[in-house]
N, CA, C, O and CB atoms as a CASP TS submission, in Angstrom:
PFRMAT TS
TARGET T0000
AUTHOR 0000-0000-0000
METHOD Language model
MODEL 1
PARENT N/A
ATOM      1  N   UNK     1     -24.186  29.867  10.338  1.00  0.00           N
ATOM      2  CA  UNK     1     -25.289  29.625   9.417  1.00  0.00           C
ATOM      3  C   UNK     1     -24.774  28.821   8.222  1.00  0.00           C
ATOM      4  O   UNK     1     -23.667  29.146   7.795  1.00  0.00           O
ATOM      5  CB  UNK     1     -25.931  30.965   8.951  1.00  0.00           C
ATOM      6  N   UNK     2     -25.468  27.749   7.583  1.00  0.00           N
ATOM      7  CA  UNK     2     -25.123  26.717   6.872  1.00  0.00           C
ATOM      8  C   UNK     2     -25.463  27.049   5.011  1.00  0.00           C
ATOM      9  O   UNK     2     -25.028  26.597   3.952  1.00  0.00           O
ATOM     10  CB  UNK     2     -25.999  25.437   7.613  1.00  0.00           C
ATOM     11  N   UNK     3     -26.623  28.235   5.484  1.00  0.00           N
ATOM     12  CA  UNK     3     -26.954  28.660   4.272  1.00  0.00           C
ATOM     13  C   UNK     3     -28.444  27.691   4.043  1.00  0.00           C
ATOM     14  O   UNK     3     -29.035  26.869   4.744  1.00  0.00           O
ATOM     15  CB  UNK     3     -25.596  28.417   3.152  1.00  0.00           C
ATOM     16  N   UNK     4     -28.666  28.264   2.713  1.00  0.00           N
ATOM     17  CA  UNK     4     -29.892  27.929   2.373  1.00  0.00           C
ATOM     18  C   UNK     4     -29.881  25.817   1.673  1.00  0.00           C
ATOM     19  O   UNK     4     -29.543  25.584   0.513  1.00  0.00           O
ATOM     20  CB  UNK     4     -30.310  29.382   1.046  1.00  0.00           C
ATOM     21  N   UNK     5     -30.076  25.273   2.128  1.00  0.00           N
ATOM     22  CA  UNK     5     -30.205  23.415   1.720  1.00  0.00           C
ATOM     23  C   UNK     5     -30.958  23.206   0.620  1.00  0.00           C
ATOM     24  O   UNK     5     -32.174  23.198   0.807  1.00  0.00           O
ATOM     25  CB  UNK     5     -31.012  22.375   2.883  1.00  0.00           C
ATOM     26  N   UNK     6     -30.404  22.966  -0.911  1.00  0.00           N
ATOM     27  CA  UNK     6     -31.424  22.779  -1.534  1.00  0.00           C
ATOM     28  C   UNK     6     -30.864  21.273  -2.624  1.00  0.00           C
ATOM     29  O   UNK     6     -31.717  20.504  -3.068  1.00  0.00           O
ATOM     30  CB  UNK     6     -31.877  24.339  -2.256  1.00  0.00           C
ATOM     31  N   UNK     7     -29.772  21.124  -2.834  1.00  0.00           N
ATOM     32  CA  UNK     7     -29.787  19.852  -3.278  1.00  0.00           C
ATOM     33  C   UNK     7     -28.009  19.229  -3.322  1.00  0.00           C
ATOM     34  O   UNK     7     -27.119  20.002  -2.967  1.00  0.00           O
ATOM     35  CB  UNK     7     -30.628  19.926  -4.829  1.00  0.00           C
ATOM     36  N   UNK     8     -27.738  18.106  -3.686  1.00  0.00           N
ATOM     37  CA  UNK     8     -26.415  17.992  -3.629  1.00  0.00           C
ATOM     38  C   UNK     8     -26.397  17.007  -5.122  1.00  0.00           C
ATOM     39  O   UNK     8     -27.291  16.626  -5.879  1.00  0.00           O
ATOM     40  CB  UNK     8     -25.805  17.307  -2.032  1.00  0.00           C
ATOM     41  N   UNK     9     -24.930  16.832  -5.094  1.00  0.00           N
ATOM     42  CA  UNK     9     -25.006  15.662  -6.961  1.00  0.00           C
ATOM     43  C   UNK     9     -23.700  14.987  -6.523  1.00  0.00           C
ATOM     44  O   UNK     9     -22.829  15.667  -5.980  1.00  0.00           O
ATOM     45  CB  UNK     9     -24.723  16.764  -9.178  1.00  0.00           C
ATOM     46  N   UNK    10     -23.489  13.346  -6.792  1.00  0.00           N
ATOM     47  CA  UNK    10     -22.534  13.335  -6.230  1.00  0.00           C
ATOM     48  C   UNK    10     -22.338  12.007  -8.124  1.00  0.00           C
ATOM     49  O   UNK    10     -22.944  11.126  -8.734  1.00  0.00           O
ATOM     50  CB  UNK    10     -22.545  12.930  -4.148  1.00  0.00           C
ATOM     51  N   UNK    11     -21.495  12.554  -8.157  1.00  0.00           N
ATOM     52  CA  UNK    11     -20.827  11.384  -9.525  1.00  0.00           C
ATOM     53  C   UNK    11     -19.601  10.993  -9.258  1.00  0.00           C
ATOM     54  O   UNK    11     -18.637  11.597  -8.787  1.00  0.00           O
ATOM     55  CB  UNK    11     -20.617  12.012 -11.129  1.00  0.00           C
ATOM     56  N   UNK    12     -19.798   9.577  -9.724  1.00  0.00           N
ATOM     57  CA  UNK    12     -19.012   8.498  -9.708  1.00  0.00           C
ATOM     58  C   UNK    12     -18.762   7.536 -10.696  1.00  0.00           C
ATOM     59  O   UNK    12     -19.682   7.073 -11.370  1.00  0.00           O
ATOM     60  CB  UNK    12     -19.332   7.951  -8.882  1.00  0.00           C
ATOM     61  N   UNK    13     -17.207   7.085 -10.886  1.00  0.00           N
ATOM     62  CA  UNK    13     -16.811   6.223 -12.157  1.00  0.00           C
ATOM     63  C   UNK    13     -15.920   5.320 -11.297  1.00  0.00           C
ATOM     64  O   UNK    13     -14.856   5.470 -10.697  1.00  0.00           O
ATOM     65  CB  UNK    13     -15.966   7.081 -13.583  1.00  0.00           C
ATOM     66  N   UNK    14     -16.856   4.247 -11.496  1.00  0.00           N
ATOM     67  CA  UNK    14     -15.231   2.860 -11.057  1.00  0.00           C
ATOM     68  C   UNK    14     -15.263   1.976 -12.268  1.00  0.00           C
ATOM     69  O   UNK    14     -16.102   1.837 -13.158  1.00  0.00           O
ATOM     70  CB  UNK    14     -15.496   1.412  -9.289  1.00  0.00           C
ATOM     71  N   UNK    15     -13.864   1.309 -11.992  1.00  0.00           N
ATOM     72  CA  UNK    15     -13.829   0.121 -12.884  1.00  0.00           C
ATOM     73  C   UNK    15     -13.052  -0.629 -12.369  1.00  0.00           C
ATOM     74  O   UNK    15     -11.978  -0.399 -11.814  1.00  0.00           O
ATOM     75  CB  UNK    15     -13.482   0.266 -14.192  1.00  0.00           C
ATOM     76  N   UNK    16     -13.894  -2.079 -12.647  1.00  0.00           N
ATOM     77  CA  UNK    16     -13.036  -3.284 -12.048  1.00  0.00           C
ATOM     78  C   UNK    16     -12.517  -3.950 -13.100  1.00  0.00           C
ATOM     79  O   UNK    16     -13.117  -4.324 -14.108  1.00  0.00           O
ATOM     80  CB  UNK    16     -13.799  -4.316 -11.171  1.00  0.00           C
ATOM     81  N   UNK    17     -11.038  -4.122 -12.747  1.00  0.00           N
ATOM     82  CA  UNK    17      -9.997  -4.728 -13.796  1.00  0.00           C
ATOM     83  C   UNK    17      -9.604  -6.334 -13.441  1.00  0.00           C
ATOM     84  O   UNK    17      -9.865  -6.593 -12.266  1.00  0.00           O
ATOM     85  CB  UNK    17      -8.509  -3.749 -13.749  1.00  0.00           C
ATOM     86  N   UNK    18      -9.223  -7.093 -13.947  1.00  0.00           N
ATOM     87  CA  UNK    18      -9.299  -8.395 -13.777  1.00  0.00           C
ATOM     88  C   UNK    18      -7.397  -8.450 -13.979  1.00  0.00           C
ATOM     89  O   UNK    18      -6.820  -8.587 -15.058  1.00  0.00           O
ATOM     90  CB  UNK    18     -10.529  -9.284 -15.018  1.00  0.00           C
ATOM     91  N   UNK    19      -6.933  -8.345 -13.031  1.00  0.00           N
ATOM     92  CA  UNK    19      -5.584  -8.309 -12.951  1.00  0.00           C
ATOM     93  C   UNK    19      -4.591  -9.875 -13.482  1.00  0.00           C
ATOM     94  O   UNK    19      -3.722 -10.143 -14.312  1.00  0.00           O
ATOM     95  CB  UNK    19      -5.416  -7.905 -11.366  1.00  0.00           C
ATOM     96  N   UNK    20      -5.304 -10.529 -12.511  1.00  0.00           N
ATOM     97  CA  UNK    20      -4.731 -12.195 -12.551  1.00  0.00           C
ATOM     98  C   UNK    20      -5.356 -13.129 -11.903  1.00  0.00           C
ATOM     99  O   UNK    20      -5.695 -12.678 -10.808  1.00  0.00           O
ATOM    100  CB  UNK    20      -3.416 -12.435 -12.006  1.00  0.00           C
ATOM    101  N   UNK    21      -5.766 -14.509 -12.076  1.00  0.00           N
ATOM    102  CA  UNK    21      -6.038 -15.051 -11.448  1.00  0.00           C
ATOM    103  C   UNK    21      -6.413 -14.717  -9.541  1.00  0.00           C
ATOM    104  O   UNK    21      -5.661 -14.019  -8.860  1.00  0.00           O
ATOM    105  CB  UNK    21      -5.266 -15.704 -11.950  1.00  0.00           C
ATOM    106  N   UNK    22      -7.314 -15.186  -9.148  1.00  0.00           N
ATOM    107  CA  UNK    22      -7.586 -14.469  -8.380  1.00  0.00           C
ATOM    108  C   UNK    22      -7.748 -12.641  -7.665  1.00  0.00           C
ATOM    109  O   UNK    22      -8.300 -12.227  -6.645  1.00  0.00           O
ATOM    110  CB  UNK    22      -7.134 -15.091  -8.109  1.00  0.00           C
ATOM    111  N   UNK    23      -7.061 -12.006  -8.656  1.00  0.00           N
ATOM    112  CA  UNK    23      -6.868 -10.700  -8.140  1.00  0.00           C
ATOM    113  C   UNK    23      -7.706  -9.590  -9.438  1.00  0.00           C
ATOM    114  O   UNK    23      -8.010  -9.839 -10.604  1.00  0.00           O
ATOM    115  CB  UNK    23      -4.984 -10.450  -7.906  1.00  0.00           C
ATOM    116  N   UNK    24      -7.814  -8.788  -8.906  1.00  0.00           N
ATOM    117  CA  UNK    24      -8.810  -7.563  -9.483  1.00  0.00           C
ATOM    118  C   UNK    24      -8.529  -6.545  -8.339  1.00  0.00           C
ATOM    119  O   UNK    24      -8.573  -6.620  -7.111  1.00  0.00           O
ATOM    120  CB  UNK    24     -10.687  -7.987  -9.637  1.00  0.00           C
ATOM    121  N   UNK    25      -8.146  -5.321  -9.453  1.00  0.00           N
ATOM    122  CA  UNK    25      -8.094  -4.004  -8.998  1.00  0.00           C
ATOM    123  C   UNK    25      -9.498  -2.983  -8.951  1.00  0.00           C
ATOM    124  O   UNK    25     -10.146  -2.860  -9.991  1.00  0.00           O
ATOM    125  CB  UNK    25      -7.071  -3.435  -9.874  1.00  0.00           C
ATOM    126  N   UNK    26      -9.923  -2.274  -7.723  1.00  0.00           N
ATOM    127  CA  UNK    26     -11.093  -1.076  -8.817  1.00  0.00           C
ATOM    128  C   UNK    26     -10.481   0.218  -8.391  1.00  0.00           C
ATOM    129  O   UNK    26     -10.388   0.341  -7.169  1.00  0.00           O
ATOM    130  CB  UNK    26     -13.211  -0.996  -8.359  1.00  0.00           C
ATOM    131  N   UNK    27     -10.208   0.836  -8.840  1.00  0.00           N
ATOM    132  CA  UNK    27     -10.352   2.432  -8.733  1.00  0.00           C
ATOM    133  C   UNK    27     -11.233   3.301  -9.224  1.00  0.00           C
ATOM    134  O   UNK    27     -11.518   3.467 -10.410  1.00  0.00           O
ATOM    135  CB  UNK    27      -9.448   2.965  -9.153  1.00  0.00           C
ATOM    136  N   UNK    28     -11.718   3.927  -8.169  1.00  0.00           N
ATOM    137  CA  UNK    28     -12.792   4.521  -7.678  1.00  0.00           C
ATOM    138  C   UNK    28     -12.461   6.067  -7.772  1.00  0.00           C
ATOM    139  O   UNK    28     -11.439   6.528  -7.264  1.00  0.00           O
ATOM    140  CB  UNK    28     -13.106   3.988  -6.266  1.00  0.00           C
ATOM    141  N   UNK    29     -13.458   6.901  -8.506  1.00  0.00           N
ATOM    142  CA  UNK    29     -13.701   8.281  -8.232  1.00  0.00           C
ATOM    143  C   UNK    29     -14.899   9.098  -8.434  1.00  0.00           C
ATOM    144  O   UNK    29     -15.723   8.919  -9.331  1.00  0.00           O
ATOM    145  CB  UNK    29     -12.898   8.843  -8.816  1.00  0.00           C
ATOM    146  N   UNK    30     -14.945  10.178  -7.367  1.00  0.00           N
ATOM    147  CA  UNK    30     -16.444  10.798  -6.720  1.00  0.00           C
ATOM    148  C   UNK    30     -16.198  12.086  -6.811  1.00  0.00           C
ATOM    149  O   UNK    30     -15.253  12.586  -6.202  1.00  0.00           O
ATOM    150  CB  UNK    30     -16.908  10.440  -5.089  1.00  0.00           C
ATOM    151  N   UNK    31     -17.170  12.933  -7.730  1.00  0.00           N
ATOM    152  CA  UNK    31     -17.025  14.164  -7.776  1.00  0.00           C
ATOM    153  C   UNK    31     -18.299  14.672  -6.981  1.00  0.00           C
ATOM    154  O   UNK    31     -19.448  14.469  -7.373  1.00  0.00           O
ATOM    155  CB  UNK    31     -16.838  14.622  -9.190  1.00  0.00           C
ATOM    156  N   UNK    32     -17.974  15.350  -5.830  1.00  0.00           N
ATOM    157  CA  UNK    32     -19.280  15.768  -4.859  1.00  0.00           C
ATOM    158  C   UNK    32     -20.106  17.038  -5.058  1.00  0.00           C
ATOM    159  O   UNK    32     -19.984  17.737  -4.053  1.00  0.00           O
ATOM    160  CB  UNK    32     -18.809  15.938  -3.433  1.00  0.00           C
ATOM    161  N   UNK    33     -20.760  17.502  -5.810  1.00  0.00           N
ATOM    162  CA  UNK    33     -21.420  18.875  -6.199  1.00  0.00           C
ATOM    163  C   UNK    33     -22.307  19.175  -4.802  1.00  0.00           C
ATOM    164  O   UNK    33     -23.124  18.433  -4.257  1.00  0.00           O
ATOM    165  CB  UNK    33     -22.501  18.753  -7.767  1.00  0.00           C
ATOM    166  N   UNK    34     -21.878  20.477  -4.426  1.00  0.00           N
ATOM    167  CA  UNK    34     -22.569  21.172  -3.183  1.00  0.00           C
ATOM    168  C   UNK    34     -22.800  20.219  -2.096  1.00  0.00           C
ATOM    169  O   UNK    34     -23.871  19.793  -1.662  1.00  0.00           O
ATOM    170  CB  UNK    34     -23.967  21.813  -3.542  1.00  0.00           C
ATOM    171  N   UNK    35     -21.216  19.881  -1.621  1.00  0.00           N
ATOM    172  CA  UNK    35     -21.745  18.823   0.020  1.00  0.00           C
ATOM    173  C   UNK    35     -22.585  19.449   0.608  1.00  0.00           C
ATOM    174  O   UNK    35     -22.450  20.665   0.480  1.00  0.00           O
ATOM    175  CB  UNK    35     -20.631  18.506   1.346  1.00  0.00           C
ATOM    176  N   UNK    36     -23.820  18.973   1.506  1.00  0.00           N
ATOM    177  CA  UNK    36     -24.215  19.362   2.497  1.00  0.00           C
ATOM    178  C   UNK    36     -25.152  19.742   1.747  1.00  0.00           C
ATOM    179  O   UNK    36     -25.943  20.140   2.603  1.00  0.00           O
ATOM    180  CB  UNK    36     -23.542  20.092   3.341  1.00  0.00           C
ATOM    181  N   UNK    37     -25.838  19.978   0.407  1.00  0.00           N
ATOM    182  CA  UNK    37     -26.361  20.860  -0.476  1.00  0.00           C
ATOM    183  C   UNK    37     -27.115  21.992   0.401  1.00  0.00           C
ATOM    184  O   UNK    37     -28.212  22.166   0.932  1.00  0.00           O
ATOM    185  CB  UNK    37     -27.284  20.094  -1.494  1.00  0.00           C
ATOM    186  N   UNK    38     -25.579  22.819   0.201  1.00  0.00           N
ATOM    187  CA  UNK    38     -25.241  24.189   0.824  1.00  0.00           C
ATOM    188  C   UNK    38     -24.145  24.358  -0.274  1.00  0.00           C
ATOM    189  O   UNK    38     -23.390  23.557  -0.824  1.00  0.00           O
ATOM    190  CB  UNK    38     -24.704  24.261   2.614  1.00  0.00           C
ATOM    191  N   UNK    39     -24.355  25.787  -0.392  1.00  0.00           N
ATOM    192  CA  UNK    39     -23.147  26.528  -1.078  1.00  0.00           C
ATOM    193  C   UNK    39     -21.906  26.934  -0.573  1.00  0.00           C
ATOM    194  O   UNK    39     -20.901  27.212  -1.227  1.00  0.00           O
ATOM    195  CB  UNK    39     -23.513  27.583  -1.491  1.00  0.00           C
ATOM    196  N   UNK    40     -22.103  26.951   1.060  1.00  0.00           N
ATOM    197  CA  UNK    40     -21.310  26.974   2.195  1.00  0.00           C
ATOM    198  C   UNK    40     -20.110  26.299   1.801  1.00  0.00           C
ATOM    199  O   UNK    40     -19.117  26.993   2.020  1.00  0.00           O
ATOM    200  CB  UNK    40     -21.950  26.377   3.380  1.00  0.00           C
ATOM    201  N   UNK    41     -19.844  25.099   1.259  1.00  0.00           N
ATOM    202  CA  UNK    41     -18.672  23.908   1.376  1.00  0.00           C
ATOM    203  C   UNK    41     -18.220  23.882  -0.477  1.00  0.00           C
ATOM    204  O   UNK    41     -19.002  23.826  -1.426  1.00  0.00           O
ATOM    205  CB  UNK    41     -19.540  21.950   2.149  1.00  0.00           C
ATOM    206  N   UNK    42     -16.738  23.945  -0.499  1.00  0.00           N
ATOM    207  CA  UNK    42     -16.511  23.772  -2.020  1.00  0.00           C
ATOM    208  C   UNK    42     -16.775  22.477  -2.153  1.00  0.00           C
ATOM    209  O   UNK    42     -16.961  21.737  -1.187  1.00  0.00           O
ATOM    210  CB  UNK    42     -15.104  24.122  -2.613  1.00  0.00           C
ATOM    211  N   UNK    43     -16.828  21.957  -3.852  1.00  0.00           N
ATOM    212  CA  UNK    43     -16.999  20.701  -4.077  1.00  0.00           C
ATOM    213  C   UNK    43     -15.736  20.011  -3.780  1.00  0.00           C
ATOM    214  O   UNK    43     -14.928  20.364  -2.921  1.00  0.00           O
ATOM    215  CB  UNK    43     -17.471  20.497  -5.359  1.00  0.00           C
ATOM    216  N   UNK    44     -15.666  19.331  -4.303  1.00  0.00           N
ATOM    217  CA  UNK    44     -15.012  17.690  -3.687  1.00  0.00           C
ATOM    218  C   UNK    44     -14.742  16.803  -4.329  1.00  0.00           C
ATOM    219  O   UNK    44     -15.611  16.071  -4.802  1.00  0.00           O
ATOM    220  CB  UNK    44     -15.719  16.895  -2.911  1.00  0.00           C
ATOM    221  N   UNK    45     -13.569  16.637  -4.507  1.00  0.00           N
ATOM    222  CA  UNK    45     -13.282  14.764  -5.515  1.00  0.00           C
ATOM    223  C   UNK    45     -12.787  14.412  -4.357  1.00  0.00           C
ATOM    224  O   UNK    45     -12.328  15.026  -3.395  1.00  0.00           O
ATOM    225  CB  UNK    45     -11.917  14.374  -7.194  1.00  0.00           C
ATOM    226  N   UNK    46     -13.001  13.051  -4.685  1.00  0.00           N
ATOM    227  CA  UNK    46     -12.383  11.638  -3.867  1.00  0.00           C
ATOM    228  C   UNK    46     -11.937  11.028  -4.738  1.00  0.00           C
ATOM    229  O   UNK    46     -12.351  10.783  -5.871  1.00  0.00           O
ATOM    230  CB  UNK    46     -13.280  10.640  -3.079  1.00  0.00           C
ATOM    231  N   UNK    47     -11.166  10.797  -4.271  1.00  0.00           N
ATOM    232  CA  UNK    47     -10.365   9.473  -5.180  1.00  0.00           C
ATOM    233  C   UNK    47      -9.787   8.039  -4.100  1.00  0.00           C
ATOM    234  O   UNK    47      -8.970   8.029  -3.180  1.00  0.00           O
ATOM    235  CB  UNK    47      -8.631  10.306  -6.058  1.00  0.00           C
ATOM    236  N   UNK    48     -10.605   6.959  -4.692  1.00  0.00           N
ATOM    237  CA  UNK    48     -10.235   5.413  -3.634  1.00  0.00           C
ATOM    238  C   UNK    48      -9.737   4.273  -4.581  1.00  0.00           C
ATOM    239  O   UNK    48     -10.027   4.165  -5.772  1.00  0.00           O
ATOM    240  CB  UNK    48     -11.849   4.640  -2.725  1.00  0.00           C
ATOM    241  N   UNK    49      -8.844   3.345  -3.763  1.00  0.00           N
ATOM    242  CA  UNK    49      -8.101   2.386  -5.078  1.00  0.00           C
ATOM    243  C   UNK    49      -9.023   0.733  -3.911  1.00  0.00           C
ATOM    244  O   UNK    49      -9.562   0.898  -2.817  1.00  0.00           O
ATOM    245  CB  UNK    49      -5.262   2.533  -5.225  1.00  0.00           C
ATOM    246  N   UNK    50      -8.932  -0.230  -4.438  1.00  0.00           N
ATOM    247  CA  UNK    50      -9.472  -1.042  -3.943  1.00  0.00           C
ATOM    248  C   UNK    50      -8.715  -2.881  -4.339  1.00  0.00           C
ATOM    249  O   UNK    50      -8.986  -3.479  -5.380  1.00  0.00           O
ATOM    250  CB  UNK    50     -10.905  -0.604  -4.385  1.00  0.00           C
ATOM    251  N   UNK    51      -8.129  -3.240  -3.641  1.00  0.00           N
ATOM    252  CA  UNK    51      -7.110  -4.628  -4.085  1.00  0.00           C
ATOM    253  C   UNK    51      -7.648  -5.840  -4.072  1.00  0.00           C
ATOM    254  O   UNK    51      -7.485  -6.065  -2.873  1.00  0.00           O
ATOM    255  CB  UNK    51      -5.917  -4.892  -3.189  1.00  0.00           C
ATOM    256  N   UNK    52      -8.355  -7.149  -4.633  1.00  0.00           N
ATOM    257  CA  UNK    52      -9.149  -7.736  -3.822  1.00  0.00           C
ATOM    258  C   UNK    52      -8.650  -9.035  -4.277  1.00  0.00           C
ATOM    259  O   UNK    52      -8.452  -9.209  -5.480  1.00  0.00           O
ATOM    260  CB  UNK    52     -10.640  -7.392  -3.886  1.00  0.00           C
ATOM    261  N   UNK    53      -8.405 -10.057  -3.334  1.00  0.00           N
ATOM    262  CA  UNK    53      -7.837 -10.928  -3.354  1.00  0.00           C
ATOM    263  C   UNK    53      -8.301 -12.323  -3.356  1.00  0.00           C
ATOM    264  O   UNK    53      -8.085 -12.805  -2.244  1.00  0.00           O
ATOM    265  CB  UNK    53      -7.249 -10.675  -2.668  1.00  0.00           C
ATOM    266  N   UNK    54      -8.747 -13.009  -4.004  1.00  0.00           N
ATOM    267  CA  UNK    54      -9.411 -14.495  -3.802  1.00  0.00           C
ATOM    268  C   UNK    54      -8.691 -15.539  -3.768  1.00  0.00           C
ATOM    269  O   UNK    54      -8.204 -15.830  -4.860  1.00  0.00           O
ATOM    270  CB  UNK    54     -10.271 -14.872  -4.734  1.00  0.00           C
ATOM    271  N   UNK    55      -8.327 -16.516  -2.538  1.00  0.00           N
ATOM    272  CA  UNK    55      -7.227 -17.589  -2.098  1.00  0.00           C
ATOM    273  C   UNK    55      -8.048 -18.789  -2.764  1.00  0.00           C
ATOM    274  O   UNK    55      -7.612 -19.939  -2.712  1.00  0.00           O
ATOM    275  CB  UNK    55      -6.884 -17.767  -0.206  1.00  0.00           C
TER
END
């Protein structure tokens, strides 16, 4: 049983940095309130980095 479904919250902060010519970093993070919105599952950070390269 999954429990009772009644809502989920999911927050997020990135920022894109302008490293150098062509290049920019973002790092990314997600705080997940009630996955599944079920009480069933603890919350949740993510954390993602992102490299992006223009030739």
């Amino acid at each position: 049983m999954w429990g009772v479904q009644s809502h989920e919250n999911i927050y997020e902060f990135f920022y894109n940095a302008h490293i150098a010519n062509g290049l920019t970093l973002q790092p990314d993070f997600q705080y997940i309130n009630r996955p599944g919105a079920t009480t069933t599952f603890h919350d949740a950070a993510v954390m993602a980095l992102q490299f992006n390269v223009v030739l």
